[in-house]
Backbone as a chain_set.jsonl record, in Angstrom:
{"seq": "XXXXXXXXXXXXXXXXXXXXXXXXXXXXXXXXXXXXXXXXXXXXX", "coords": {"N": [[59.66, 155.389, 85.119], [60.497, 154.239, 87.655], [59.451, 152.253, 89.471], [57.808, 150.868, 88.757], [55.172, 148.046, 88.552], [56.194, 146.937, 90.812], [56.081, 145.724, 94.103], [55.403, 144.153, 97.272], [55.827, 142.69, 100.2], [54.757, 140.6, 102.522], [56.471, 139.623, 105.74], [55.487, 137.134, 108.776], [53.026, 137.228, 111.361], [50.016, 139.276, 111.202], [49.532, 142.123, 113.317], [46.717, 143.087, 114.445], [44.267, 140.857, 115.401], [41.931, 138.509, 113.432], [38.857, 139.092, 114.024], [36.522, 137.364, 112.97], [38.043, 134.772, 112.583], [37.506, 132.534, 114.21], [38.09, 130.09, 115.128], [41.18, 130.043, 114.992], [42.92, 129.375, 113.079], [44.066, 130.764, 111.502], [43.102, 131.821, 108.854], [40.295, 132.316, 107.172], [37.629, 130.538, 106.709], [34.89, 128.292, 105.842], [35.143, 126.609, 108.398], [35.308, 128.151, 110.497], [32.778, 129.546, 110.582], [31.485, 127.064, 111.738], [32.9, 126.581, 114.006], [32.213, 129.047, 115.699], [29.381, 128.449, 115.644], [29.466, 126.215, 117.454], [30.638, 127.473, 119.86], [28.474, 129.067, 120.534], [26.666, 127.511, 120.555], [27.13, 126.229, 122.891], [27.551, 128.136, 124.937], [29.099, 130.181, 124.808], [30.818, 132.888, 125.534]], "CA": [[58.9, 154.801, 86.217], [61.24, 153.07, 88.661], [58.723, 151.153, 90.265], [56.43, 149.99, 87.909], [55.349, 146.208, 88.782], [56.833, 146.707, 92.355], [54.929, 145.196, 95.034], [55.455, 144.039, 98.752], [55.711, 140.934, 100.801], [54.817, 140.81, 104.279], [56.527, 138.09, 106.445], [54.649, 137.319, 109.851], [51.619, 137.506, 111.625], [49.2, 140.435, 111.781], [49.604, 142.22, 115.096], [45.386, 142.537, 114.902], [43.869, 139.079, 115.296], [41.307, 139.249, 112.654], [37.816, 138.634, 114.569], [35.917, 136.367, 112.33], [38.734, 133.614, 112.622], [36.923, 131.9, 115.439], [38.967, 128.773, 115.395], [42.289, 130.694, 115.428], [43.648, 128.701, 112.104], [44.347, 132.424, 110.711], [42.526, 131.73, 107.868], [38.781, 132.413, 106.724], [36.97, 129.432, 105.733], [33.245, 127.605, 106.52], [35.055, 126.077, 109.707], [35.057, 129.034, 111.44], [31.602, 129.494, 111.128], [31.127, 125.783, 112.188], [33.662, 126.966, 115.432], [31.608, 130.043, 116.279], [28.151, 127.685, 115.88], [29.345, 125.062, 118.48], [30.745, 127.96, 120.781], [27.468, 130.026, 120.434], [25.353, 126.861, 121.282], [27.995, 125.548, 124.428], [27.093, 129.325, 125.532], [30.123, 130.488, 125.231], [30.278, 134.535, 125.068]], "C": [[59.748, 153.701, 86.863], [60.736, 152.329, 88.979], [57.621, 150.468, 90.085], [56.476, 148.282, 87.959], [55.582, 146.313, 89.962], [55.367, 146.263, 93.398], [55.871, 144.54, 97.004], [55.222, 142.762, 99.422], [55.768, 140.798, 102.286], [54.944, 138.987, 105.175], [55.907, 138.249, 108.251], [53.332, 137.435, 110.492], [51.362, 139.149, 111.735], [48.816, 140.769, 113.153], [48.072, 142.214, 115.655], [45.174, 141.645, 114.642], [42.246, 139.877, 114.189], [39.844, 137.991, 113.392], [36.704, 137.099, 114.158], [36.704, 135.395, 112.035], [38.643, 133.165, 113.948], [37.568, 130.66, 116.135], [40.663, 129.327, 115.418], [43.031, 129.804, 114.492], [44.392, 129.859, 110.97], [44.351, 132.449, 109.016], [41.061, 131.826, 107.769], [38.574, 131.453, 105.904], [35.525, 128.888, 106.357], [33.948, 126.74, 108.067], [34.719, 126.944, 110.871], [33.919, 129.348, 111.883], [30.518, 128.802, 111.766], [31.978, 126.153, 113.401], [32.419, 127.808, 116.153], [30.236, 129.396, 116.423], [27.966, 127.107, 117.092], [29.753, 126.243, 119.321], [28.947, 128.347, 121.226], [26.328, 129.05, 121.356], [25.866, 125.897, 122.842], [27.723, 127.06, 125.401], [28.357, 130.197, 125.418], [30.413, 132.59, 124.637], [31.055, 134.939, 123.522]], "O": [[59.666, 152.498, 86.611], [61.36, 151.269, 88.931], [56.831, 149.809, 90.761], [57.36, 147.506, 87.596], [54.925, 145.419, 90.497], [54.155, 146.47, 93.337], [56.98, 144.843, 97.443], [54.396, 141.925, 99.058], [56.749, 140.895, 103.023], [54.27, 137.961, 105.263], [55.915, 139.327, 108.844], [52.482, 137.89, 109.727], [52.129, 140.012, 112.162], [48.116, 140.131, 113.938], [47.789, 141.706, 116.74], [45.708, 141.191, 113.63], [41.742, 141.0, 114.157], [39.77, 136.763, 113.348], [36.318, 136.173, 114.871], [36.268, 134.805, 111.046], [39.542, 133.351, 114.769], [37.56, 130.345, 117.325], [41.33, 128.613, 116.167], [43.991, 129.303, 115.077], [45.046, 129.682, 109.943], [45.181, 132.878, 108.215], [40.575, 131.12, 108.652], [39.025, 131.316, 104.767], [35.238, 129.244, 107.5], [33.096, 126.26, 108.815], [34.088, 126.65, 111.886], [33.673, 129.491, 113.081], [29.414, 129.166, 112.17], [31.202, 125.743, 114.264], [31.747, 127.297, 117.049], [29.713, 129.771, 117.472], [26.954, 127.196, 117.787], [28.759, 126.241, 120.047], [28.383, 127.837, 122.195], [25.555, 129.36, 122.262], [25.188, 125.177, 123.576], [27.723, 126.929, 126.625], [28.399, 131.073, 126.282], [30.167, 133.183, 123.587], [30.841, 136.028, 122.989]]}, "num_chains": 1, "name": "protein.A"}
């Protein structure tokens, strides 16, 4: 088994933006859903 253990390392951004990162910190965390709150109630689509 040559490749037992082998694994992969990706340098760069992801060419899809990943939707539920509302604040654009390209991370998932409770701010985002504190971003998307204050858009939602400024009206913002």
């Amino acid at each position: 088994m040559p490749h037992a253990g082998a694994g992969y390392v990706v340098f760069g951004r992801d060419p899809t933006p990943c939707l539920a990162d509302t604040n654009g910190d390209n991370a998932l965390s409770p701010a985002n859903f504190s971003a998307w709150i204050l858009n939602f109630n400024a009206g913002c689509p």
